[in-house]
N, CA, C and O atoms as a DFTB+ gen file, in Angstrom:
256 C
 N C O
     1  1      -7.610      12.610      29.767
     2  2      -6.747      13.670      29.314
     3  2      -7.580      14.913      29.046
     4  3      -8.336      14.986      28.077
     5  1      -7.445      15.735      29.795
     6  2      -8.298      16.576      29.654
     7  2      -7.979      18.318      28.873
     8  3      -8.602      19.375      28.977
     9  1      -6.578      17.892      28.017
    10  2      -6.442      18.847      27.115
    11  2      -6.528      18.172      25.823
    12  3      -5.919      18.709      24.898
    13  1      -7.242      16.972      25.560
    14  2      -7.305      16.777      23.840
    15  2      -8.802      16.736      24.022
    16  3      -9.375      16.286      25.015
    17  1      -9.606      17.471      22.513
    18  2     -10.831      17.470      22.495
    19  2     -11.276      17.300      21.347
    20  3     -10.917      18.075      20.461
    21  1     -11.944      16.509      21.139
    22  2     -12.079      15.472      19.819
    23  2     -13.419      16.465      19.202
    24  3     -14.170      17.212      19.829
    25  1     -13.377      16.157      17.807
    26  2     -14.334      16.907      17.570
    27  2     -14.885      16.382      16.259
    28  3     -14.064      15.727      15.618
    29  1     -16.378      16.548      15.577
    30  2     -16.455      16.229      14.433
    31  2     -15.581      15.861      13.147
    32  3     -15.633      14.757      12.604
    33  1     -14.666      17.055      12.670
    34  2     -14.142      17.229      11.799
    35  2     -12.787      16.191      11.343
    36  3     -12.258      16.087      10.236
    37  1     -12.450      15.472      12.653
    38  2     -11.650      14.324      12.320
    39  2     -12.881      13.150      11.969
    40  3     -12.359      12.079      11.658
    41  1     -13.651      13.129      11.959
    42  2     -14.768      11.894      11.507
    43  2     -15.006      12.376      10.081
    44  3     -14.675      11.541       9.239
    45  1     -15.374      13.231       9.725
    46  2     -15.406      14.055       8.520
    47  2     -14.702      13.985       7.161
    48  3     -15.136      13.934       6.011
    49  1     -13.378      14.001       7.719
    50  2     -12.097      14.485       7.317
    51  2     -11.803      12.874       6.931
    52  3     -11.555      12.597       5.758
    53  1     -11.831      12.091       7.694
    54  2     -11.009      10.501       8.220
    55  2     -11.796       9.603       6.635
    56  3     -11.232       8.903       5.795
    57  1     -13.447      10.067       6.764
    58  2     -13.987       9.887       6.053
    59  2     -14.019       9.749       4.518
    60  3     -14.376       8.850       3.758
    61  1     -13.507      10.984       4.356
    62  2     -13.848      12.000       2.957
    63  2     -12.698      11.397       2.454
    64  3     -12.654      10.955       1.306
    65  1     -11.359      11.329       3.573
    66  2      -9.948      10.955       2.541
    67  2      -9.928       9.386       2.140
    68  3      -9.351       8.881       1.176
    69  1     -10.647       8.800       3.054
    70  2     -10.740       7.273       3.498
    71  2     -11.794       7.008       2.355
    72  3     -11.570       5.885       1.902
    73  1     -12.799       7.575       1.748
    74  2     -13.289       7.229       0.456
    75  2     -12.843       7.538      -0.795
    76  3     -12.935       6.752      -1.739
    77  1     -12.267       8.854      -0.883
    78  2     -11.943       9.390      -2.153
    79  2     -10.808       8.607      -2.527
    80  3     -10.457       8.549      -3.705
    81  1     -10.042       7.836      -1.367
    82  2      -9.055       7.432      -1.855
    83  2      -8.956       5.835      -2.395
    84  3      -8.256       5.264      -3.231
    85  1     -10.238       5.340      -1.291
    86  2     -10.553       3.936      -1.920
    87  2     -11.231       4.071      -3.101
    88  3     -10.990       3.244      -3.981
    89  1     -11.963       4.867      -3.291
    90  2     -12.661       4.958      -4.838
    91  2     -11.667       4.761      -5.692
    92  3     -11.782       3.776      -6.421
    93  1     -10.237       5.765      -5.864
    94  2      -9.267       5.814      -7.003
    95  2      -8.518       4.396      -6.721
    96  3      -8.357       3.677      -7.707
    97  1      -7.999       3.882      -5.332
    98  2      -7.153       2.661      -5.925
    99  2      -7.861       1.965      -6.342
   100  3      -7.412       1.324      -7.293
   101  1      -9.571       1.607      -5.863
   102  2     -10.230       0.152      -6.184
   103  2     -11.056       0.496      -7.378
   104  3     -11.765      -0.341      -7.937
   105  1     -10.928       2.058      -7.862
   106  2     -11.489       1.704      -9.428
   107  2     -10.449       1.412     -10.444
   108  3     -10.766       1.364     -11.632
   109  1      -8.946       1.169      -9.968
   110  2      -8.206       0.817     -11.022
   111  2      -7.110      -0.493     -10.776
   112  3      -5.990      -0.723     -11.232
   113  1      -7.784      -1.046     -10.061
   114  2      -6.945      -2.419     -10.066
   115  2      -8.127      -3.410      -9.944
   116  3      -9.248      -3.055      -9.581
   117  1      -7.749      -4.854     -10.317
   118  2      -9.005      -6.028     -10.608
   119  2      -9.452      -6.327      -8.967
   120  3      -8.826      -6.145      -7.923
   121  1     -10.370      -6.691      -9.146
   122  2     -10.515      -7.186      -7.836
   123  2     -10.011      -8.821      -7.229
   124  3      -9.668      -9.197      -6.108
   125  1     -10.177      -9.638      -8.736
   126  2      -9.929     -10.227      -8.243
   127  2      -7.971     -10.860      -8.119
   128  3      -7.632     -12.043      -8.162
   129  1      -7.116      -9.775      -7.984
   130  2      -5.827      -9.552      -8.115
   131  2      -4.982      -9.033      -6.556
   132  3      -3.795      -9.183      -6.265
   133  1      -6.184      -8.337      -5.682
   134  2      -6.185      -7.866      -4.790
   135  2      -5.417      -8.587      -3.484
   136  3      -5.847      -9.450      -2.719
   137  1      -4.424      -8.069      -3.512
   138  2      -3.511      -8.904      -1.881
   139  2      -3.599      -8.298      -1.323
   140  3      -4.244      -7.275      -1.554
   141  1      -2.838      -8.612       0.072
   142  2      -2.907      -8.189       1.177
   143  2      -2.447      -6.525       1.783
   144  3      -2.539      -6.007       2.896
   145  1      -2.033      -6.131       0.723
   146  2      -1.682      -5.004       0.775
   147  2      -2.577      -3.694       0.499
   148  3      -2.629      -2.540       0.923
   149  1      -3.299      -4.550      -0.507
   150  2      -4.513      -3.218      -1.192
   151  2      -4.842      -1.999       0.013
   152  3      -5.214      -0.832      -0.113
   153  1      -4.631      -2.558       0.828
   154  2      -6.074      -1.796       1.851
   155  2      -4.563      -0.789       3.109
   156  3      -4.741      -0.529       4.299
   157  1      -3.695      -0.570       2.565
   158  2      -2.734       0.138       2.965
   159  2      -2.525       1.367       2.682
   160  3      -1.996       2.084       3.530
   161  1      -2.775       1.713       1.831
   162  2      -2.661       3.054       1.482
   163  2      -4.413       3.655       1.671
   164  3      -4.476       4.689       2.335
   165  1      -5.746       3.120       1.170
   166  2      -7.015       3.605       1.961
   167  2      -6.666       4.256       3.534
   168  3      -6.671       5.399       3.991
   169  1      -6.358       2.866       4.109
   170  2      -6.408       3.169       5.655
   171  2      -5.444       4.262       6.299
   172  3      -5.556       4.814       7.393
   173  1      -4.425       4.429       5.281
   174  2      -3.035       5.401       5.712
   175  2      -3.905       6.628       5.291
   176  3      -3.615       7.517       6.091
   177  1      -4.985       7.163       4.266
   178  2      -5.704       8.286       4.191
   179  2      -6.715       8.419       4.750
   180  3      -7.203       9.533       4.565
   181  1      -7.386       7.653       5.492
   182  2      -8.223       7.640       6.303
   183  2      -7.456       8.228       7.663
   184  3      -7.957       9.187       8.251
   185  1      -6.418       7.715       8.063
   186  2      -5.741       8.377       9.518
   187  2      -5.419       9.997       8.782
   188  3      -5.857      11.022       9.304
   189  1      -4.698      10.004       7.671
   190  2      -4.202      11.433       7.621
   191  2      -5.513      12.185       7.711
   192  3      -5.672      12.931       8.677
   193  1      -6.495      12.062       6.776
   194  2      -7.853      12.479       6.952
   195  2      -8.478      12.938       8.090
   196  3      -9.036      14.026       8.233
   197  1      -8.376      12.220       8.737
   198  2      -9.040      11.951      10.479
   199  2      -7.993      13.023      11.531
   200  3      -8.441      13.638      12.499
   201  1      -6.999      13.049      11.222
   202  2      -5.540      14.271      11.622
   203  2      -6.037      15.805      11.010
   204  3      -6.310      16.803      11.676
   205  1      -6.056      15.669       9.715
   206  2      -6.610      17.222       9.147
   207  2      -7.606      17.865       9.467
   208  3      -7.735      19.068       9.695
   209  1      -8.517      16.815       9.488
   210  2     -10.185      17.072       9.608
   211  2     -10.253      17.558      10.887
   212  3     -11.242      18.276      11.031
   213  1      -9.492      17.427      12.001
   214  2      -9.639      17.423      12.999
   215  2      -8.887      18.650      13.315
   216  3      -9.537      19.586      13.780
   217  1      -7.770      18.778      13.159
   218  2      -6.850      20.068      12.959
   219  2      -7.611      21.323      12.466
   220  3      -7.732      22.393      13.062
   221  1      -8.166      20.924      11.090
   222  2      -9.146      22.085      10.582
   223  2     -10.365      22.435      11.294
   224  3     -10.816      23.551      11.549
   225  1     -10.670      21.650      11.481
   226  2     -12.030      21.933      12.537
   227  2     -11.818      22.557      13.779
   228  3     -12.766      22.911      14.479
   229  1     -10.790      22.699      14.063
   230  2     -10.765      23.398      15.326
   231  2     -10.154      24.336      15.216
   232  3     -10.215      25.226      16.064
   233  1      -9.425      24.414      14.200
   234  2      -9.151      26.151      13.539
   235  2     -10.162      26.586      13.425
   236  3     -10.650      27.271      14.324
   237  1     -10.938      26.276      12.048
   238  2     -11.959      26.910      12.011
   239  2     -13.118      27.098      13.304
   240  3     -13.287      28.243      13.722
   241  1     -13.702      26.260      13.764
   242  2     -14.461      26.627      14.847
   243  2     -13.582      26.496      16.314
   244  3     -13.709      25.544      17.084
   245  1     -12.812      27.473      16.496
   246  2     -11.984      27.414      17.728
   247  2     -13.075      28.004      18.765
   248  3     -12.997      27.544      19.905
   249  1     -14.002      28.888      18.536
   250  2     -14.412      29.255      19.522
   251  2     -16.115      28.715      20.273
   252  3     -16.936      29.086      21.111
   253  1     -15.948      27.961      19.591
   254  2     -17.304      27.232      19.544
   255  2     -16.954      26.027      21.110
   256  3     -17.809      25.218      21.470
């Protein structure tokens, strides 16, 4: 496909939301309480993350 062009800022982005967000659910629930679900909402901010990061990055460096 040679009109999508992937770029840093979704790795970045995918990253940053994909930790900040596992930090807050898994510093406040037990671990050992943890079902199958825990890891649903991390991974759902990790994609939005990875969407923004990527969006922004190519705003910002469009001409690069």
């Amino acid at each position: 496909m040679p009109n999508i062009k992937l770029n840093p800022g979704g790795l970045i982005g995918g990253l940053a939301f994909g930790v900040i967000t596992g930090a807050i659910i898994f510093s406040t629930i037990d671990i050992n309480e943890v079902g199958p679900g825990a890891f649903k909402i991390p991974i759902f901010a990790l994609i939005v993350g990875a969407f923004a990061g990527n969006f922004a990055w190519g705003f910002i460096f469009k001409n690069l």
